[in-house]
C-alpha positions as CSV (number, residue, x, y, z in Angstrom):
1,X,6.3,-13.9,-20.9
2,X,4.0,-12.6,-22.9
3,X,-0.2,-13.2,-22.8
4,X,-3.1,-12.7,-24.5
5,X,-5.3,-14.0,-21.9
6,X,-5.8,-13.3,-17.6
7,X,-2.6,-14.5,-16.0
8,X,-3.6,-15.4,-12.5
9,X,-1.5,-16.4,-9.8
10,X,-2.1,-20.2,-8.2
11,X,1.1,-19.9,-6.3
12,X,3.2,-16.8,-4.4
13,X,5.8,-15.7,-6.8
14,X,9.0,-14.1,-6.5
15,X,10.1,-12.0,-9.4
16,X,13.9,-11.7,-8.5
17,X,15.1,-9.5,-11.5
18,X,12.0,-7.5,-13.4
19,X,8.2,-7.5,-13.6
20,X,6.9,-5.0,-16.7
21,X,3.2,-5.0,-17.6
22,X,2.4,-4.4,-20.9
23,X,5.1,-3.9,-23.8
24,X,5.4,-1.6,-27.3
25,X,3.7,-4.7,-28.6
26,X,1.2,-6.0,-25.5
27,X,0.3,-3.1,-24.0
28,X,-1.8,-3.5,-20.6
29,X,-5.0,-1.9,-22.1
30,X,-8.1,-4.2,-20.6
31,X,-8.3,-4.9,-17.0
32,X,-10.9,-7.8,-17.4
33,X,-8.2,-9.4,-19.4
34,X,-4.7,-8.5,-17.9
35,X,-3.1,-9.8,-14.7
36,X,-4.2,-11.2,-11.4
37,X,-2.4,-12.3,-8.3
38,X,-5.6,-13.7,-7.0
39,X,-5.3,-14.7,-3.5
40,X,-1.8,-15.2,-3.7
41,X,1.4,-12.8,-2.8
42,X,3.6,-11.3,-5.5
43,X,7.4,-10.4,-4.0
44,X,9.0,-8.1,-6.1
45,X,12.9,-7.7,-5.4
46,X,13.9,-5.9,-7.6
47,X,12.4,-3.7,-10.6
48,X,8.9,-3.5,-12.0
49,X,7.4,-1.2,-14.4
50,X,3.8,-0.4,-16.1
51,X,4.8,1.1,-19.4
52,X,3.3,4.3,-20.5
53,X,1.4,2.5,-23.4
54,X,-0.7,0.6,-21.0
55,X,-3.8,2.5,-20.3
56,X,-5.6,0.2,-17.7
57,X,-6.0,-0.1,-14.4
58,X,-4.0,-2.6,-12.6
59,X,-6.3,-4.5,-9.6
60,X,-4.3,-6.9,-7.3
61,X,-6.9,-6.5,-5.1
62,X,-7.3,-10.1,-3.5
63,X,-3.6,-10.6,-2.6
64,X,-0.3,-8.9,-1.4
65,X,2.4,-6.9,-3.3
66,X,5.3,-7.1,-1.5
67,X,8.4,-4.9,-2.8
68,X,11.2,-5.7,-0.9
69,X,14.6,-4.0,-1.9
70,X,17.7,-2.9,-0.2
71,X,17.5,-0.6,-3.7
72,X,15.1,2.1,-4.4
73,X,11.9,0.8,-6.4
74,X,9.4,2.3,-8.0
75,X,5.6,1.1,-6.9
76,X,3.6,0.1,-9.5
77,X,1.4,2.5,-10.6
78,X,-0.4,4.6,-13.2
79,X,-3.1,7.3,-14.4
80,X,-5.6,4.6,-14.7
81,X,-4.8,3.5,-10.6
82,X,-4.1,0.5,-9.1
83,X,-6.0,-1.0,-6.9
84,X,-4.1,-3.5,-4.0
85,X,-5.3,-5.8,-1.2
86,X,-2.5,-5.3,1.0
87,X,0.6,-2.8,-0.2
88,X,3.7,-4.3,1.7
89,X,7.0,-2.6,1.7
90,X,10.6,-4.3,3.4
91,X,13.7,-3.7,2.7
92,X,16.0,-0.7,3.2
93,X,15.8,0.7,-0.5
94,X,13.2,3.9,-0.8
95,X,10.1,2.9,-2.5
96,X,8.8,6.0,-4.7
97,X,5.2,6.4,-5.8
98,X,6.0,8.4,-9.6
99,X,4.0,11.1,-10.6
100,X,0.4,10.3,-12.2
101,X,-0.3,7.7,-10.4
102,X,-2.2,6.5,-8.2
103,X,-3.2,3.9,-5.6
104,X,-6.7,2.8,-3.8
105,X,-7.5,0.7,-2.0
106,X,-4.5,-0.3,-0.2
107,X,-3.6,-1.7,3.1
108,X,-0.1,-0.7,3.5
109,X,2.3,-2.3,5.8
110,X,6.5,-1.6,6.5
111,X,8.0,-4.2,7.9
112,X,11.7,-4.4,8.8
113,X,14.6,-1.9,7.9
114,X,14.6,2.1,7.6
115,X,13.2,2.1,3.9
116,X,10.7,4.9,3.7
117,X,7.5,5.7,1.1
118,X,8.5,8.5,-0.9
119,X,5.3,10.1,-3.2
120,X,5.8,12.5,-5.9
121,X,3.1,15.0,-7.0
122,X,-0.2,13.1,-6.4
């Protein structure tokens, strides 16, 4: 999906394949008009990426990211920062922080498994 205008969350979503903010053509470039999960609680099960022509930061502030992943996954994440409400990782699969990023703000929580948080450089 592509959008010009805030996309915020009424209902918890499960992205079961890949969430990428911002494209070649979209990039994620103004917070104030980007992508909210509100209250709500994004899963992610799988991928997700923030491309590097995205230069703003990324604020899920008022809800829960949960990656869950028997696969490794990459936290979402950039130069700019993301900010979350709650940070929740499950699964088995290593979740890796990438270098130049960061994140604030963030109540993390592991739940279930032997998955670990693996950060690169910060």
């Amino acid at each position: 999906m592509t959008q010009t205008k805030t996309v915020t969350l009424n209902v918890d979503v499960t992205v079961t394949n890949n969430l990428t903010i911002g494209d070649a053509s979209n990039p994620y470039t103004n917070a104030g008009t980007g992508f909210s999960i509100g209250a709500q609680t994004l899963t992610i099960n799988n991928l997700s990426s923030y491309l590097a022509t995205s230069t703003a930061a990324l604020t899920f502030s008022g809800g829960t990211a949960l990656f869950n992943s028997t696969s490794a996954q990459s936290i979402l994440n950039n130069a700019a920062g993301v900010t979350y409400g709650t940070l929740s990782l499950t699964g088995t699969g290593t979740k890796n922080l990438t270098t130049g990023g960061t994140v604030t703000s963030a109540t993390l929580t592991q739940a279930g498994g032997s998955g670990q948080l693996s950060v690169t450089e910060i």
